[in-house]
C-alpha positions as CSV (number, residue, x, y, z in Angstrom):
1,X,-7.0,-32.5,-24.5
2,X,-7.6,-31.3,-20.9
3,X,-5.3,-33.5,-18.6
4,X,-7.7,-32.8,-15.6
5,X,-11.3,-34.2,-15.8
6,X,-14.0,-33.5,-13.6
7,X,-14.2,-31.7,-9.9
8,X,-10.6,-30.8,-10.8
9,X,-11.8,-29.2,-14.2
10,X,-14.1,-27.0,-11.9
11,X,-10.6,-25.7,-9.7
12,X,-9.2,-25.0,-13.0
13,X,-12.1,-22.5,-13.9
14,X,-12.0,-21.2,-10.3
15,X,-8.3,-20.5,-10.3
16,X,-8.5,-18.3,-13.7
17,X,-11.3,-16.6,-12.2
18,X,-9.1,-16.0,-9.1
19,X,-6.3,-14.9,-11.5
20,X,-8.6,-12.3,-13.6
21,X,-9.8,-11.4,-10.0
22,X,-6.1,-11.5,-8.8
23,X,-5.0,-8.9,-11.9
24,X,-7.8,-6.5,-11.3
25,X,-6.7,-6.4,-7.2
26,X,-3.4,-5.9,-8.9
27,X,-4.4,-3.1,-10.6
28,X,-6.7,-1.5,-7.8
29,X,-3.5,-1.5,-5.4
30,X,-0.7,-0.2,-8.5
31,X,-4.0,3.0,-8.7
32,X,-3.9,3.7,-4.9
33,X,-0.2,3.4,-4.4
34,X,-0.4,6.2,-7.2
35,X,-2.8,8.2,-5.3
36,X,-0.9,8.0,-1.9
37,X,2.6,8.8,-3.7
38,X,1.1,11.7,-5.5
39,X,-1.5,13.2,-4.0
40,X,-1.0,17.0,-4.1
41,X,-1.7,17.3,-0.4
42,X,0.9,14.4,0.5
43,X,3.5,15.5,-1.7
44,X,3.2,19.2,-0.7
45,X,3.3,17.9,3.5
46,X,6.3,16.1,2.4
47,X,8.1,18.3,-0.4
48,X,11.1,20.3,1.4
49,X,14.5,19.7,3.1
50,X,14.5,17.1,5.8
51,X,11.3,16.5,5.1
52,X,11.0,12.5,6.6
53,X,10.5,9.6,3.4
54,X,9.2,6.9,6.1
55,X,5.8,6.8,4.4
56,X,6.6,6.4,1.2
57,X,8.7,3.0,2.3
58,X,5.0,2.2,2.6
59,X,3.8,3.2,-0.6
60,X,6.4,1.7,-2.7
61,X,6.4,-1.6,-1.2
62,X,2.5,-1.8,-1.8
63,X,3.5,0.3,-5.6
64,X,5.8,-3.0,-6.2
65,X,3.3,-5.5,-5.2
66,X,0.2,-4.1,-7.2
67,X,2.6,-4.1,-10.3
68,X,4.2,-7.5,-9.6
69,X,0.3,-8.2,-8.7
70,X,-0.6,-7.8,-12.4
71,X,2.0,-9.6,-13.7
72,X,1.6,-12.6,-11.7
73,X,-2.3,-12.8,-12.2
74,X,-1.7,-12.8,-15.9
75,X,0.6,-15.9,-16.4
76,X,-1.1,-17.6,-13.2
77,X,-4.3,-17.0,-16.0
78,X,-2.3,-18.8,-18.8
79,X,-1.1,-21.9,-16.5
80,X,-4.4,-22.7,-15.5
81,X,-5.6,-22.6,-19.1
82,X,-2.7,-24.7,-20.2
83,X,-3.1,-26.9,-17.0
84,X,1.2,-25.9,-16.8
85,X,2.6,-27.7,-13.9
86,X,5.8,-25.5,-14.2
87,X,3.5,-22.4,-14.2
88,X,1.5,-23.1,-12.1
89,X,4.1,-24.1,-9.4
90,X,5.8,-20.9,-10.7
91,X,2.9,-19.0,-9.7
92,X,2.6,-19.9,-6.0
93,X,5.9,-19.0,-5.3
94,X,5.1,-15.3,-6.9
95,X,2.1,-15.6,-4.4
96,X,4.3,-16.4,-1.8
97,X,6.4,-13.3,-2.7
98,X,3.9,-10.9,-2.7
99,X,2.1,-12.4,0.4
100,X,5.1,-11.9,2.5
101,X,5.7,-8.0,0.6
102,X,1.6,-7.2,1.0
103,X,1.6,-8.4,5.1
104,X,5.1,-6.6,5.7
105,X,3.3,-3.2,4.2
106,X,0.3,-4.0,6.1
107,X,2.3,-5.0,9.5
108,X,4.5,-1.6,8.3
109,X,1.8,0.6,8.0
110,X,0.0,-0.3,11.2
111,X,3.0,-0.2,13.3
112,X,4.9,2.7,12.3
113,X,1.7,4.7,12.4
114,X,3.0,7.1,15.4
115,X,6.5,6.9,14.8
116,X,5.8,8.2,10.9
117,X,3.1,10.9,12.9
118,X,6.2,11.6,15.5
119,X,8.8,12.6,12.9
120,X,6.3,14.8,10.8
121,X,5.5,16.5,13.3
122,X,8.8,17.4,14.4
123,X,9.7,18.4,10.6
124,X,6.7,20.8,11.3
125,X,7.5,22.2,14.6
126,X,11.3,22.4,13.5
127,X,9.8,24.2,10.4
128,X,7.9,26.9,12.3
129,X,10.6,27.2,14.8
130,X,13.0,28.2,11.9
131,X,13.0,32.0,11.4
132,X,14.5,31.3,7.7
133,X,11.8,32.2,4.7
134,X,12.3,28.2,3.7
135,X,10.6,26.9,7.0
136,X,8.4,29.9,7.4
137,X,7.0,28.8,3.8
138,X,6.6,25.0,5.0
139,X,4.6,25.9,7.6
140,X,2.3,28.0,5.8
141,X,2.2,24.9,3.8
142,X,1.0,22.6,6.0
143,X,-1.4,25.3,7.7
144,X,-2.9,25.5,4.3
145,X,-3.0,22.2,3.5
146,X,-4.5,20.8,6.7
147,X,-6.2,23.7,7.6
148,X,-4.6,23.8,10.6
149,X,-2.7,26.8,12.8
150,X,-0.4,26.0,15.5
151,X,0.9,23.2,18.2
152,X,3.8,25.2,19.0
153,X,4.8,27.8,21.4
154,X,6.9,29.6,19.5
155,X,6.8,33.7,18.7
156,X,6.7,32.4,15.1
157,X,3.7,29.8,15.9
158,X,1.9,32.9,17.5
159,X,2.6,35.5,15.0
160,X,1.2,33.2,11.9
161,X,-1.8,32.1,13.8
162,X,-2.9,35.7,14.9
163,X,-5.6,36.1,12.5
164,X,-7.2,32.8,13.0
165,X,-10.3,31.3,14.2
166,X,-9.9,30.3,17.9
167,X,-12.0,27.1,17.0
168,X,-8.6,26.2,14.1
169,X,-7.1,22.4,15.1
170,X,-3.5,22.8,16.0
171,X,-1.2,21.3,13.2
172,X,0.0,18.3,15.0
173,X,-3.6,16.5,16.4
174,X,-4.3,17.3,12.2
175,X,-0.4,15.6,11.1
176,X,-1.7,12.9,12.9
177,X,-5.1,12.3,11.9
178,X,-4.2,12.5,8.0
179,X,-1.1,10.4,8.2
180,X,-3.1,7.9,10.5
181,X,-5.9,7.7,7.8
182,X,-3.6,7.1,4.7
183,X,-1.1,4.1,6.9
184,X,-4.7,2.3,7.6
185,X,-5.3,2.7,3.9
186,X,-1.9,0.5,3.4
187,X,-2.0,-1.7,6.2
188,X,-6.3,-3.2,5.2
189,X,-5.0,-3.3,1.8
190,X,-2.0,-5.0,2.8
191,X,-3.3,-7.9,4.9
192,X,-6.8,-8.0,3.0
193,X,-5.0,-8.6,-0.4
194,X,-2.7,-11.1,1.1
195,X,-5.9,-13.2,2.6
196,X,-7.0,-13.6,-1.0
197,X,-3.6,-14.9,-2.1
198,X,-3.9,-17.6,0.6
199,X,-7.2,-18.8,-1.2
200,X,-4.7,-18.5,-4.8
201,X,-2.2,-20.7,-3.6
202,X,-4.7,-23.4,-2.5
203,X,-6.0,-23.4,-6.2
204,X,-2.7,-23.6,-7.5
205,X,-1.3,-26.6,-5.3
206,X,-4.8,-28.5,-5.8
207,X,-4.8,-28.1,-10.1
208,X,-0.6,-28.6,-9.6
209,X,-1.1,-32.3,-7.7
210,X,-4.1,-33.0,-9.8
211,X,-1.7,-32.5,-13.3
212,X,0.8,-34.3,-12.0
213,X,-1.4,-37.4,-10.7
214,X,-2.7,-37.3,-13.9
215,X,0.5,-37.8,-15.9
216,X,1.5,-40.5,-13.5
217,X,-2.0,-42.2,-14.5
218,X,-1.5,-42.0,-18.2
């Protein structure tokens, strides 16, 4: 028998509709945490030695929350159908986890946006400044990738970009703009999946106190 009756029974429904929302948000964040990880044009920018891992501190804390996302939403699903007091209560404190990992990717994301720009574009221009084959082959790279030729004044910079279209964006105003696009990715994710947990934990505290006033009344 249910042990909440009424406008309580109607939070119940909500809060496993939340959840089954909740799992599929889960999911949706694990898939583009994916995508940003291992995208072929991300991983190639990134692929070589010294290349900077700042952005993908990013990605794996919004990878961890999508996961632990999924998780969550399923048992917070069950509690509400068993009305679990333990579950439920259980549940909020995963939401307060993940709230506090999906606003520190978000806060991460948007604040480190120039510094992540700043050191990829020094791995660049240390890259085409290296007359080794290894950096001449990473800057290639990124001139392929971003189709992109230039932002430095070296003989190197000048010899690869001879051939050319004058109208060709240098390499670091493109570094930026990609990298920029991809961190505001993270960081509306971040803070627009932690303002639907706020609404989850409401649910959960309102169906927790109603359980428990219940058992006090029977």
């Amino acid at each position: 028998m249910s042990k909440v009756q009424g406008g309580m029974k109607c939070v119940k429904y909500l809060l496993f509709s939340f959840n089954f929302i909740f799992w599929l948000s889960g999911l949706l964040v694990l898939a583009v945490g994916l995508w940003l990880r291992f995208d072929s044009h991300t991983v190639e920018l990134l692929t070589g030695d010294g290349a900077p891992d700042t952005f993908f501190i990013a990605v794996y804390i919004l990878l961890g929350a999508g996961g632990l996302m999924m998780v969550v939403g399923f048992f917070g699903c069950f509690g509400a159908v068993r009305e679990s007091q333990c579950l439920l209560a259980s549940f909020f404190a995963c939401l307060l986890i993940i709230f506090g990992a999906e606003i520190t990717a978000g806060v991460f994301g948007f604040l480190n946006k120039e510094k992540i720009a700043e050191e990829i574009q020094k791995f660049y221009s240390e890259s085409i400044a290296d007359d080794s084959l290894n950096g001449t082959a990473i800057a290639v790279i990124y001139h392929k990738t971003l189709n992109c030729c230039g932002g430095s004044t070296s003989e190197k910079s000048q010899e690869l970009c001879a051939a050319v279209p004058e109208d060709t964006r240098d390499c670091l105003t493109a570094i930026t703009n990609f990298f920029d696009g991809r961190l505001q990715i993270i960081g509306y994710i971040g803070i627009g999946i932690a303002g639907i947990m706020i609404i989850g934990m409401i649910f959960s505290m309102v169906l927790c106190c109603a359980i428990r006033n219940s058992r006090e009344v029977i």
